[in-house]
C-alpha positions as CSV (number, residue, x, y, z in Angstrom):
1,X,1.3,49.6,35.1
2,X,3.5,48.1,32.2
3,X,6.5,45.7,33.1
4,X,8.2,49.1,33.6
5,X,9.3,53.1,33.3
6,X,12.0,54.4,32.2
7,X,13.6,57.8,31.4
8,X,16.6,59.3,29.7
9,X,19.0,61.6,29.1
10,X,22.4,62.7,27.8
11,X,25.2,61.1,29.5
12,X,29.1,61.2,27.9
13,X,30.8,60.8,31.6
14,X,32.8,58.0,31.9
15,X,30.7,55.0,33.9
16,X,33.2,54.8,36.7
17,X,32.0,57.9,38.0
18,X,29.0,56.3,39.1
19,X,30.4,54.2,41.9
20,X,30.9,57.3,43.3
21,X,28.1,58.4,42.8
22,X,26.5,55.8,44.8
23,X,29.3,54.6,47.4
24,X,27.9,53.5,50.1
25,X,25.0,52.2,48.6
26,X,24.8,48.1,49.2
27,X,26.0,45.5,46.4
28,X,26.8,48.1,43.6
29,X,27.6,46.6,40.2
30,X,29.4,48.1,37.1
31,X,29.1,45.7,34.1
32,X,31.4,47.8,32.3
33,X,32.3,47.7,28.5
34,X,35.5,50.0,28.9
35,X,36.9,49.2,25.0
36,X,34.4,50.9,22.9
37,X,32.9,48.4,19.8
38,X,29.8,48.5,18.3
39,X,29.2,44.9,18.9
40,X,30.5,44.1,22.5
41,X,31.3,47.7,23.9
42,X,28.2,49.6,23.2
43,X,26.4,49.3,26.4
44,X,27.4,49.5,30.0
45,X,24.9,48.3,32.9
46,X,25.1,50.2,36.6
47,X,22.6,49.3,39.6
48,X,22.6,49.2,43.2
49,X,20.3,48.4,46.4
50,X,18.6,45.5,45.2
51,X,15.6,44.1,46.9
52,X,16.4,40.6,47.2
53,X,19.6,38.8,47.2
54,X,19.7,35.0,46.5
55,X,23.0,32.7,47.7
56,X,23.8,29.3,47.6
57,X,26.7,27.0,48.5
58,X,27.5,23.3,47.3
59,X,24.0,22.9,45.3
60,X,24.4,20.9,42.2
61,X,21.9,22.8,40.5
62,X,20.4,26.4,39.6
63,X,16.6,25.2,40.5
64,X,16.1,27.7,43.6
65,X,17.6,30.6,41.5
66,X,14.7,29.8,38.2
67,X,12.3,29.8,40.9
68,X,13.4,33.4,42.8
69,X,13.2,34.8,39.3
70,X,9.9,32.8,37.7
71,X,8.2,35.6,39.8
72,X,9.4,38.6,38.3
73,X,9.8,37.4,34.7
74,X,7.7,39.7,32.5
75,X,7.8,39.9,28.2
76,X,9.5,42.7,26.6
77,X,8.9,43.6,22.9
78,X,10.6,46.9,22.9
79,X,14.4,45.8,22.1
80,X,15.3,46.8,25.8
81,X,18.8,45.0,26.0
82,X,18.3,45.4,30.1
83,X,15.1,46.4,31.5
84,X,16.4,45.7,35.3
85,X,16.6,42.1,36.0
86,X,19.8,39.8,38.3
87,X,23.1,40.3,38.6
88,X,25.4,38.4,39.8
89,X,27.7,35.5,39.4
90,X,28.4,31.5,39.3
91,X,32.0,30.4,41.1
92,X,33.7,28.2,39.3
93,X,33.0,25.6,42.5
94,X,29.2,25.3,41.2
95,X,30.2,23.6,38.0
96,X,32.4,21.1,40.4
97,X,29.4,20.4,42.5
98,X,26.7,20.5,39.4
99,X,29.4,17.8,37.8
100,X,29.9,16.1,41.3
101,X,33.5,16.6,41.2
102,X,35.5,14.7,44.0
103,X,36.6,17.4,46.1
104,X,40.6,17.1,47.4
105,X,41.3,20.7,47.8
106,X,40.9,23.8,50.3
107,X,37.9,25.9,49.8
108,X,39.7,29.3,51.3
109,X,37.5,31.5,50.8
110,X,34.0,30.2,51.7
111,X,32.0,32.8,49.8
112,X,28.8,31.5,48.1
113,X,29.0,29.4,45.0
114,X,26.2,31.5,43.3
115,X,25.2,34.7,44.4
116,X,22.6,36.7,42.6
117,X,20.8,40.1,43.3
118,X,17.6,41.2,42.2
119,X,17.2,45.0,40.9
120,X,14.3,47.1,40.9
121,X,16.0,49.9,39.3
122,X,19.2,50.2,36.8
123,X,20.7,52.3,34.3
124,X,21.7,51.6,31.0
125,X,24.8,53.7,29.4
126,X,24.4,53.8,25.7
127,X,27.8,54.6,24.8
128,X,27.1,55.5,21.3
129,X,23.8,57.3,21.7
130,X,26.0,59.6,24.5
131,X,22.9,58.9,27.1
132,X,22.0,57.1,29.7
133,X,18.3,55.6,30.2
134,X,17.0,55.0,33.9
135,X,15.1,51.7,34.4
136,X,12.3,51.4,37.0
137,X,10.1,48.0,37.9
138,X,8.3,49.0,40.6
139,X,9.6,45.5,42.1
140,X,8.7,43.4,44.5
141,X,5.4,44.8,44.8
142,X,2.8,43.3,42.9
143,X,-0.3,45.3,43.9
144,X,-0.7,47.5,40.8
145,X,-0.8,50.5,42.5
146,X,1.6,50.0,45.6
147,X,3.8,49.2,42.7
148,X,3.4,52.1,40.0
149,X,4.0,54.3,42.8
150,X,7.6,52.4,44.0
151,X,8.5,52.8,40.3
152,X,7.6,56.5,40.2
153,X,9.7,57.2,43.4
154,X,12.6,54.7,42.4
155,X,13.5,56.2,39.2
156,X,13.1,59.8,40.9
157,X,15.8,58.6,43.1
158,X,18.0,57.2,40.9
159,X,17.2,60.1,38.5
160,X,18.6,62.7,41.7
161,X,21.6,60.6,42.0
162,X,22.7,60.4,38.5
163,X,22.3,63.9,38.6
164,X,24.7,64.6,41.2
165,X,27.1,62.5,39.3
166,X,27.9,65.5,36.5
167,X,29.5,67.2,39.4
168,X,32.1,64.6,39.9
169,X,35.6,64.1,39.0
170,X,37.1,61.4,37.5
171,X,40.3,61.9,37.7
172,X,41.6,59.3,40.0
173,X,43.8,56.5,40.2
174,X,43.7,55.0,37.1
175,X,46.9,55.7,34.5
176,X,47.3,55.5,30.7
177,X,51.1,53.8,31.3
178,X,52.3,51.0,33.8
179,X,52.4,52.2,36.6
180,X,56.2,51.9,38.3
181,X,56.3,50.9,42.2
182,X,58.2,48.2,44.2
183,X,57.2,44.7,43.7
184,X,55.4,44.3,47.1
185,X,55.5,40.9,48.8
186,X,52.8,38.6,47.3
187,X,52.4,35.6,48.5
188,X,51.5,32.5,46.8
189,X,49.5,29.4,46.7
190,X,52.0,27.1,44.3
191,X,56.3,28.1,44.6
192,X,57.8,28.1,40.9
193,X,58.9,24.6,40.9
194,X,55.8,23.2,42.3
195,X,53.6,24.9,39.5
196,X,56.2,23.5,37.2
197,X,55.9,20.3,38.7
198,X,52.0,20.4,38.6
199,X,52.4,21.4,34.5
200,X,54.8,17.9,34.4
201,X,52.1,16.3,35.9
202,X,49.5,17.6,33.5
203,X,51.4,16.7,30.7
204,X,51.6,13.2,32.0
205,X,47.7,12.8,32.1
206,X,47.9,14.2,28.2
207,X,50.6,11.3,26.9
208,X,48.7,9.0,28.8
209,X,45.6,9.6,26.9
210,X,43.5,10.7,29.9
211,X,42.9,14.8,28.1
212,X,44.0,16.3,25.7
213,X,44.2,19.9,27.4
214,X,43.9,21.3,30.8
215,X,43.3,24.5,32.1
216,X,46.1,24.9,35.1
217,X,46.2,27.7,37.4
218,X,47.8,30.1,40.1
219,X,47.0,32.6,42.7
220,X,48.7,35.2,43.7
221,X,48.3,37.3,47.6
222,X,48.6,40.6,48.9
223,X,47.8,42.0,52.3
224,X,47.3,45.5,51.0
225,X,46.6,47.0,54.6
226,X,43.9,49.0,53.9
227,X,46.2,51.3,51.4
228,X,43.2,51.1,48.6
229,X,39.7,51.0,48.2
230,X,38.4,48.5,46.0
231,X,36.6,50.8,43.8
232,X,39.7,52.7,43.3
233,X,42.2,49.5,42.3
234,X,38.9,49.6,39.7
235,X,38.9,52.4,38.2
236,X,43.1,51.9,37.7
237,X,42.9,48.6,36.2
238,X,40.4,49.4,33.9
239,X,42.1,52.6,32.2
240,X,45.6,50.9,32.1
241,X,44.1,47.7,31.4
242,X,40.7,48.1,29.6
243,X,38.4,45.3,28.8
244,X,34.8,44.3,26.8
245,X,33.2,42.6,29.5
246,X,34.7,44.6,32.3
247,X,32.9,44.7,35.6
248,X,32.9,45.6,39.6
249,X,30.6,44.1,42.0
250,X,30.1,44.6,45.6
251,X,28.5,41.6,47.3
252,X,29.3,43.6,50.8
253,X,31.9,41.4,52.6
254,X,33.8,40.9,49.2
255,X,34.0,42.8,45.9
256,X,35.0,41.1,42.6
257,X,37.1,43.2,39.9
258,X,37.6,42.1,36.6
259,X,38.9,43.4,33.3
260,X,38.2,40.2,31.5
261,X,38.6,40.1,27.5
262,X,36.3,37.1,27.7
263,X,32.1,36.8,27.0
264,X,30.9,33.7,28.2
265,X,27.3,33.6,26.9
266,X,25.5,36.4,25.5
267,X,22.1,35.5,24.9
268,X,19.2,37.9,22.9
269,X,15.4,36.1,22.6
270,X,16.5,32.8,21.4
271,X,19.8,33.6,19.3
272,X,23.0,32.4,21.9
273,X,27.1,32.8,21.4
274,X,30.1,32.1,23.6
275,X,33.6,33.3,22.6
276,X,36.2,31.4,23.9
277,X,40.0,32.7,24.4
278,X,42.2,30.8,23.9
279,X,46.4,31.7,23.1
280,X,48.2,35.0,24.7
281,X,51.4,36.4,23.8
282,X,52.4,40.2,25.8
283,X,52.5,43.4,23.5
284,X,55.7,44.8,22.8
285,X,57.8,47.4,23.7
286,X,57.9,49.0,19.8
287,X,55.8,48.7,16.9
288,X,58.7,46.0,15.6
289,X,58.3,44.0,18.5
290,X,54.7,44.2,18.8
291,X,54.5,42.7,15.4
292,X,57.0,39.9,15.9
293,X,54.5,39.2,18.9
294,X,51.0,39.1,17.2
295,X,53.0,37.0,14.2
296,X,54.4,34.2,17.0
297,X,50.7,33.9,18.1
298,X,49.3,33.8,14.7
299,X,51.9,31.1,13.5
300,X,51.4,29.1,16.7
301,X,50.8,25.7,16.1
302,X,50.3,25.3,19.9
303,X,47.3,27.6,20.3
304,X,46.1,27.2,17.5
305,X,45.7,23.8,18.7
306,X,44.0,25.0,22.2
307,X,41.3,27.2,20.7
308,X,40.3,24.7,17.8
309,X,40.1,21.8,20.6
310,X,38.0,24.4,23.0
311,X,35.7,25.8,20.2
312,X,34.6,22.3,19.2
313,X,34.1,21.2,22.7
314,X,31.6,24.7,22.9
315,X,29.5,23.8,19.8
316,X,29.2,20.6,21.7
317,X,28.0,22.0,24.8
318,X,25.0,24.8,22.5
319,X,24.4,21.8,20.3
320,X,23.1,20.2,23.8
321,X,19.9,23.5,24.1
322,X,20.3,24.0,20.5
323,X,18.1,23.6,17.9
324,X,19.9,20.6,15.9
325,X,21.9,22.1,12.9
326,X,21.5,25.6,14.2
327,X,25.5,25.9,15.8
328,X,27.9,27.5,13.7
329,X,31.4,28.6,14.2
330,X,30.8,32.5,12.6
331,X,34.8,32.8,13.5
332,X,37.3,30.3,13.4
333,X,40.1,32.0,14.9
334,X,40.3,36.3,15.3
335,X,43.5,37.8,16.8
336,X,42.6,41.1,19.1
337,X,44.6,43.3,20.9
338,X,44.2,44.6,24.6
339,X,46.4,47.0,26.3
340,X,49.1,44.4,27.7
341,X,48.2,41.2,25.7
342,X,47.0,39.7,22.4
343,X,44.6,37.1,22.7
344,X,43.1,34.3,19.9
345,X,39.1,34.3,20.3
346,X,36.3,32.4,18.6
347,X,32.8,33.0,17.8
348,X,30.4,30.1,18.4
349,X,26.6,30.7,18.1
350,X,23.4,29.0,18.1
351,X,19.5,29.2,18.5
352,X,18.3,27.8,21.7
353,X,15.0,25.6,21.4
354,X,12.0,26.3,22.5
355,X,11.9,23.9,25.3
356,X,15.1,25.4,27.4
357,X,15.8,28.7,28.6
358,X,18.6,30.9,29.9
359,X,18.8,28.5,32.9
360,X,19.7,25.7,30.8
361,X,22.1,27.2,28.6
362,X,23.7,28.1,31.7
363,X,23.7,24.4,33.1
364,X,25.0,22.9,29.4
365,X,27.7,25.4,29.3
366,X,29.2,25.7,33.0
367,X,32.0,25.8,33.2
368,X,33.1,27.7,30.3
369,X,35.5,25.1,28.5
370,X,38.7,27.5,28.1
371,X,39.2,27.5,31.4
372,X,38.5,23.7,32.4
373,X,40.0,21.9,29.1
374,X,38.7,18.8,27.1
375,X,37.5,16.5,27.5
376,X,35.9,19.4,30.1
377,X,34.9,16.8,33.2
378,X,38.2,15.0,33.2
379,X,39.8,17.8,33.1
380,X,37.8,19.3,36.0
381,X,39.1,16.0,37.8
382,X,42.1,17.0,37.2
383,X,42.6,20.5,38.0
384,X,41.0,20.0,41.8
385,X,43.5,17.3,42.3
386,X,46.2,19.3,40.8
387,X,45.6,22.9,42.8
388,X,45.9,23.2,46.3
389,X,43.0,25.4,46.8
390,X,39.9,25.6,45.6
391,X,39.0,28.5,42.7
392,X,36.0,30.6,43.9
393,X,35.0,32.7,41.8
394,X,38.1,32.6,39.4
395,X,37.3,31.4,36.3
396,X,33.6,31.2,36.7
397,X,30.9,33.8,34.9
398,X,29.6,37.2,36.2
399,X,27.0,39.2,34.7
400,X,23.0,39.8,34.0
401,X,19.6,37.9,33.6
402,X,17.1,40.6,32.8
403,X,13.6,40.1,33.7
404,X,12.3,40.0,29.7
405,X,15.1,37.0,29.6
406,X,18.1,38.3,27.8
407,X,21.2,37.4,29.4
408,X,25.0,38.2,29.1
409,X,28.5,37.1,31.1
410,X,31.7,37.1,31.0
411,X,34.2,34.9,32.1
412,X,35.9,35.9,35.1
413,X,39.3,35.9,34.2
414,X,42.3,39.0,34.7
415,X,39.8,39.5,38.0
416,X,40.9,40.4,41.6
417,X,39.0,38.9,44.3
418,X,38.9,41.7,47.2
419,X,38.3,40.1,50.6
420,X,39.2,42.7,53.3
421,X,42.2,43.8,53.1
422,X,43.3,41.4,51.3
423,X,43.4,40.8,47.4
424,X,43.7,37.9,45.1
425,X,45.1,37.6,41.6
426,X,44.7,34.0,40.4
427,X,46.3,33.7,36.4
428,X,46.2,30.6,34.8
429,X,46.6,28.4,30.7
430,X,46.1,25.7,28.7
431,X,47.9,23.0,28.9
432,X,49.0,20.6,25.7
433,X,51.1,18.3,24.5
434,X,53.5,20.7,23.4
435,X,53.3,22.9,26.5
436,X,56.5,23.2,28.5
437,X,56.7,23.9,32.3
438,X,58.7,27.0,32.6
439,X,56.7,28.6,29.2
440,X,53.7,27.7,31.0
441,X,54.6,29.5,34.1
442,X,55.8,32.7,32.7
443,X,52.4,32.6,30.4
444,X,50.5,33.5,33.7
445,X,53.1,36.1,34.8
446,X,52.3,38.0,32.2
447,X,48.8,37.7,32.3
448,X,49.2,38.8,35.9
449,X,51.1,41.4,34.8
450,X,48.4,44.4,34.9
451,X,46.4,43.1,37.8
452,X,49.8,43.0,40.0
453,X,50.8,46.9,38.6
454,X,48.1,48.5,39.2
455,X,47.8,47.2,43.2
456,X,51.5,47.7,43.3
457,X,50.8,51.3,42.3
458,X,47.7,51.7,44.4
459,X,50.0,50.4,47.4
460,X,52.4,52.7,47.4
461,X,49.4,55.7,47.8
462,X,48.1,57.2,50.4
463,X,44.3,56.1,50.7
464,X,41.6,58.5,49.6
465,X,38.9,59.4,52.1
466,X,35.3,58.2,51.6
467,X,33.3,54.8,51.2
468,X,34.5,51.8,49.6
């Protein structure tokens, strides 16, 4: 058979429907481009049951991961942006172990450090073709005909289920205002003053000439008691709140749910670009406001400071699996709005040499440098002696490998870790010279804001019946 089948067909539902569609089904993932743009919110990826799931803790390297997916690599000429392939994610922890990062603080959560499953079958939401197309590898058989007939009866499958998905409502949770509910009791893993005292400190490695910015963060805890399911606190925060590089992931004894703003890497043949964020101010109450807001950003000496520092440490990072001369900076410095924040962003690309692949770029770049600082492995020193616990997978990269090689994360920021009943909001910024303590601690508040909102809500409703 050829690398695979496919099939399609009209599809204008909105992609949330599908989780439940397929609840119940293990390690479900939504990579979810909620804010419609041609460039960044065209597609949305949906896949579940995989037939192979790869994990690994305190590894300094991706080796084992290349060679799971060395046996299903195949080469696509037909512009498929995701014939089936991997998804998954890297914690933020791999890049302390890959950069053998003295380890001080508490590792909470235990879950793996990279954790990636391989799909057989997926679907590809084309949001402005209005359709959705039905991938189908016939994966991990690799008799010819054992595995033309697994495709044939996998994309019959997921064909049935998608159809059962028109039926579906989706009206849920999710709102189109804030919701309003009583601040439950979150608990925390810094107090005010000693995040404030951790940004003092900070600033004291910066006028001593040890960084010039770091990347300093908090988490937030709720014990939600069962009140919401984690595809619901989903579908919520990504209408109040939505998001390019949105995404839901089940891996079974945890689920990770993000709205983030932020790619990581995107990567298309050999053509690579990372977008860091860097600079947030909240949207207004009234136009007037809202204007004064994106004007303080844009007149910012401060972030404009953060992002220029964190774009040229990213060109240095491509320029490392980058043909030499081949990185540009195709945007200095672009101010976009999102439902609750503005954010500064910049556009970084390259062209990867021949020599390295996806795996490499991955290596060179991890962790994404907005959310370590620079210089990048001080400032990863830094941050694990500075917070008490260890991140996870705050702040590291989920998203997809596909088997013809193309690749594209996010950076897992404005994400909830659910872990039971419990859920995690962690929030953090960049730290400079001019940063101040108490401006640097209401910074995360508000980028905290929706996440917080939106369980809040969710808290104070009954629980639906059904799956998770």
């Amino acid at each position: 058979m050829t690398n695979y089948i496919s099939h399609t067909t009209e599809f204008v539902r909105d992609p949330n429907v599908l989780l439940q569609a397929f609840a119940g089904e293990p390690f479900c993932y939504l990579l979810d481009s909620s804010l419609r743009d041609p460039q960044r919110g065209r597609y949305s990826f949906f896949g579940c049951d995989p037939f192979e799931v790869y994990r690994h803790k305190a590894r300094t390297d991706l080796d084992g991961l290349r060679a799971a997916f060395a046996r299903y690599r195949f080469c696509d000429d037909t512009g498929s942006v995701f014939p089936a392939g991997i998804v998954g994610y890297l914690a933020y922890d791999h890049g302390l172990y890959q950069e053998r990062i003295r380890l001080c603080s508490i590792d909470e959560f235990g879950l793996p450090d990279c954790l990636f499953a391989f799909y057989d079958v997926g679907a590809v939401i084309d949001h402005t073709a209005g359709s959705v197309t039905v991938f189908s590898t016939g994966y991990p058989e690799t008799d010819p005909d054992r595995r033309a007939q697994r495709a044939r009866e996998r994309l019959a499958w997921m064909k049935d289920r998608l159809g059962k998905a028109a039926g579906l409502s989706t009206d849920g949770p999710g709102l189109s205002t804030l919701p309003t509910a009583d601040e439950p009791a979150w608990t925390g893993n810094f107090t005010r003053e000693e995040y404030e005292r951790a940004v003092g400190r900070a600033l004291e490695y910066i006028a001593a000439g040890d960084i010039y910015q770091v990347n300093l963060s908090q988490r937030f805890s709720l014990d939600h008691g069962g009140d919401a399911r984690p595809r619901d606190v989903y579908a919520m925060l990504r209408r109040y709140s939505p998001s390019h590089f949105g995404a839901y992931f089940d891996a079974g004894d945890y689920q990770i749910i993000s709205s983030s703003p932020e790619r990581y890497l995107c990567l298309r043949g050999r053509d690579v670009l990372t977008q860091p964020m860097k600079g947030t101010r909240p949207r207004g109450a009234d136009p007037q406001e809202d204007r004064r807001l994106r004007d303080e950003i844009i007149c910012s000496g401060k972030d404009r400071s953060e992002l220029l520092m964190i774009t040229d440490l990213e060109r240095n990072d491509l320029g490392r699996v980058c043909e030499f001369g081949s990185v540009k900076v195709l945007q200095q410095r672009v101010i976009e709005e999102y439902a609750t924040v503005f954010q500064a962003v910049s556009t970084i690309a390259g062209t990867v040499r021949e020599d390295c692949d996806g795996f490499d770029v991955l290596r060179a770049c991890f962790p994404g440098g907005s959310i370590t600082g620079c210089p990048k492995i001080r400032a990863m020193q830094i941050i694990e002696e500075l917070e008490p616990t260890r991140r996870s997978v705050y702040t590291g990269a989920l998203g997809y490998i596909s088997y013809n090689g193309n690749m594209d994360f996010n950076i897992l920021i404005r994400t909830i870790l659910a872990d039971g009943q419990n859920y995690h909001v962690q929030v953090g910024g960049g730290i400079v010279a001019e940063s101040t303590p108490a401006a640097e601690y209401q910074e995360t508040l508000v980028k905290a804001r929706a996440m917080r909102s939106c369980l809040a809500a969710l808290r104070a409703t009954p629980a639906p019946e059904g799956g998770r």
